[in-house]
C-alpha positions in Angstrom: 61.8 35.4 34.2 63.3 35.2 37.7 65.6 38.0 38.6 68.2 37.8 41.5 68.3 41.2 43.7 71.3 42.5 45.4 71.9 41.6 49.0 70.1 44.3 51.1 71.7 47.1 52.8 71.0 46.1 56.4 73.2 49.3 57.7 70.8 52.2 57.6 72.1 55.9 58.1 69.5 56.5 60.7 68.5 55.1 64.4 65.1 53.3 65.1 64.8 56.1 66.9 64.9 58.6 64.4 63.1 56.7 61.8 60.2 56.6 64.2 60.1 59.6 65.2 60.5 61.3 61.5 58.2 58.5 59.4 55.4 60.5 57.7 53.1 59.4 55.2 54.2 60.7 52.1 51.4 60.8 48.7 53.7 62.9 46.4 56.2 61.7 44.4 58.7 63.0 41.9 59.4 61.3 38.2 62.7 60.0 39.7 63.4 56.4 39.8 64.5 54.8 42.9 67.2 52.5 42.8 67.6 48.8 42.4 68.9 48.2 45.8 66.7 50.4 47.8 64.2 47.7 46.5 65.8 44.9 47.8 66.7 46.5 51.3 62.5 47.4 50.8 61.6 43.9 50.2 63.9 42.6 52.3 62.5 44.3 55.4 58.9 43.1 54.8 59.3 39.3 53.9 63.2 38.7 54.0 64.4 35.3 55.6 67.0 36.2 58.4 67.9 32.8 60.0 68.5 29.2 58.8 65.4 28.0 60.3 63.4 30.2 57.6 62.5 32.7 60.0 61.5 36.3 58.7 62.1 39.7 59.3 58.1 40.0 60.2 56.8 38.1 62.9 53.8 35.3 62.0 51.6 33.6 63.8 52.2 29.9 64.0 55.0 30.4 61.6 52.8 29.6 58.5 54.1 33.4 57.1 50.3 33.7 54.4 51.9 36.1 53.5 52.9 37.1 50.1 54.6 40.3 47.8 53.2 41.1 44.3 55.0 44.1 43.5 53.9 46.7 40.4 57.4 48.6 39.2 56.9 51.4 38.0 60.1 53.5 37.9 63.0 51.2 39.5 66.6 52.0 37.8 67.7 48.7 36.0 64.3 46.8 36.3 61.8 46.5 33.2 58.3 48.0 34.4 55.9 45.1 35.1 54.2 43.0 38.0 56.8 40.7 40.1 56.3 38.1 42.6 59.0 38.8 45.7 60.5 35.2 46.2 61.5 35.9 49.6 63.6 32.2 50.1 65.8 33.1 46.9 65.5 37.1 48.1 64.3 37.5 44.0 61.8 38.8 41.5 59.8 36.7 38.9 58.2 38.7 36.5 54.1 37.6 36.0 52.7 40.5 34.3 52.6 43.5 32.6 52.5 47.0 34.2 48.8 48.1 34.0 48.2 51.7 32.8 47.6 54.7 35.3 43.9 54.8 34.4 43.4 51.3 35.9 46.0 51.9 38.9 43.5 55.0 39.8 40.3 52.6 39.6 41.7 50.2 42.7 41.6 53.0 44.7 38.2 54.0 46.9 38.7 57.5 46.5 40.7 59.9 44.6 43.9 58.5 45.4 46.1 59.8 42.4 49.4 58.5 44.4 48.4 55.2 43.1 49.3 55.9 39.4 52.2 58.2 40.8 54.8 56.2 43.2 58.0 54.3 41.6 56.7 51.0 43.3 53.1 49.7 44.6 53.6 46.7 46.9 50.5 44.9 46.8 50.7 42.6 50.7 48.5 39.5 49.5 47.4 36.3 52.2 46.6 33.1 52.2 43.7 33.8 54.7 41.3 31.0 54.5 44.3 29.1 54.6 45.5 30.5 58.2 41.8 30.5 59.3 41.4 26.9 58.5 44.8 25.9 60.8 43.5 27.8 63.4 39.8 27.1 63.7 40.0 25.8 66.6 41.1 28.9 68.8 38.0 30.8 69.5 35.7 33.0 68.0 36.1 30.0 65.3 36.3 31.7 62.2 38.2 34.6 63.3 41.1 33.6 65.5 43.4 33.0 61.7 42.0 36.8 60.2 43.1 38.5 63.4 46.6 37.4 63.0 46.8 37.7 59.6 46.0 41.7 60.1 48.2 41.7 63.1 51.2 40.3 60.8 50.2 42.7 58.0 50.6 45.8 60.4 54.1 44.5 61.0 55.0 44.1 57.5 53.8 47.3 57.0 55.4 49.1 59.5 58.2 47.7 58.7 58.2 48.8 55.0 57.5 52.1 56.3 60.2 52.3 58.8 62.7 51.3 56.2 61.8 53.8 53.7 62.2 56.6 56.2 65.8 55.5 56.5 66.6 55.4 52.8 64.7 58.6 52.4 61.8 57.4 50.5 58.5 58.7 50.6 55.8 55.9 51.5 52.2 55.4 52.3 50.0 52.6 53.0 46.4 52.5 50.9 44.1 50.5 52.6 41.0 51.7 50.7 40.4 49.9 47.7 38.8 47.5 45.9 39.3 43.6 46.4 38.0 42.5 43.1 40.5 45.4 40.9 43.1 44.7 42.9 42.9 41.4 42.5 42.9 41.4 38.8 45.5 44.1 38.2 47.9 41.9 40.7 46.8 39.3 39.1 46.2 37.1 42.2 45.2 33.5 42.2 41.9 32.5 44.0 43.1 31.6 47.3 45.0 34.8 47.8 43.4 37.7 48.6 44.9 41.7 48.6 45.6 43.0 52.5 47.2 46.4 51.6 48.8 48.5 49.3 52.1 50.3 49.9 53.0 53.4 47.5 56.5 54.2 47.2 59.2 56.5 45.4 61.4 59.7 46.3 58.7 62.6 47.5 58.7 66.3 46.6 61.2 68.7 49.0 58.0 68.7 51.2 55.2 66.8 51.8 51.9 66.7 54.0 51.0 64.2 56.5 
């Protein structure tokens, strides 16, 4: 099932300025669902294509973009709960699986991190990176010229994400401790991709903790 998402919001309510200054990693989250087009403006801002060349709103190395979203909706207003693939050409959603239950959103994390059974969204940041390696073993140290890039361009992403929630008042934190092999079956990721980072999203409590 491929779902079209509404053109992103690309007028936020608050400066660069003030987004930077006021982003916050948020870990609580209420039972409210977020809406339908704060997903796309979210989406949008990590892997959205912004010229007719193909370009995107995160920079790449080489242009290859290894990137890829596998997003797990939880709570989004109008969206059936399940695993989507972000087509970022077509700026859609293609449904692949089944939303797993809390008790296996909780094992992908190292840790107690209960914020991964909690947020409305958990966009899982996936690469091709044996692929980028592989175009760039040439650059030395062979073997990990393409890895350093492909963390570079996952910062970016990231920040973007993060940037962007501030704006629409979204509470959002990156995960990076967990485990490759769960989150790799719960996203439901082919071989040759492999999980980067986890973002947690949804509207946080009155006040929250850094």
């Amino acid at each position: 099932m491929i779902l079209d998402l509404p053109a992103p919001d690309t007028q936020g309510d608050h400066s660069l300025v003030e987004c930077t200054r006021t982003r916050q990693s948020i870990r609580e989250y209420s039972d409210s669902p977020i809406p339908l087009q704060h997903l796309s403006r979210l989406l949008w801002s990590a892997q959205g294509v912004t010229r007719s060349d193909g370009k995107r709103t995160t920079p790449s190395a080489g242009g290859l973009y290894p990137l890829q979203l596998r997003v797990l909706v939880r709570r989004v207003e109008g969206l059936e709960p399940g695993v989507y693939d972000y087509l970022g050409d077509s700026h859609s959603l293609r449904l692949v699986g089944r939303l797993p239950s809390d008790e296996t959103m909780q094992s992908v994390g190292i840790g107690d991190q209960p914020w991964l059974a909690e947020s409305a969204i958990v966009i899982g940041v996936v690469a091709d990176l044996a692929g980028t390696v592989r175009h760039f073993e040439s650059q030395p140290p062979v073997g990990e010229r393409g890895k350093r890039y492909v963390y570079m361009e996952t910062g970016a992403l990231t920040q973007n994400v993060h940037l962007h929630a501030t704006d629409l008042e979204l509470g959002c934190v990156l995960v990076a401790g967990f485990d490759n092999t769960r989150a790799t079956e719960v996203f439901k990721l082919s071989p040759k991709l492999e999980p980067m980072a986890l973002l947690c999203l949804g509207h946080g409590p009155s006040k929250c903790q850094e």
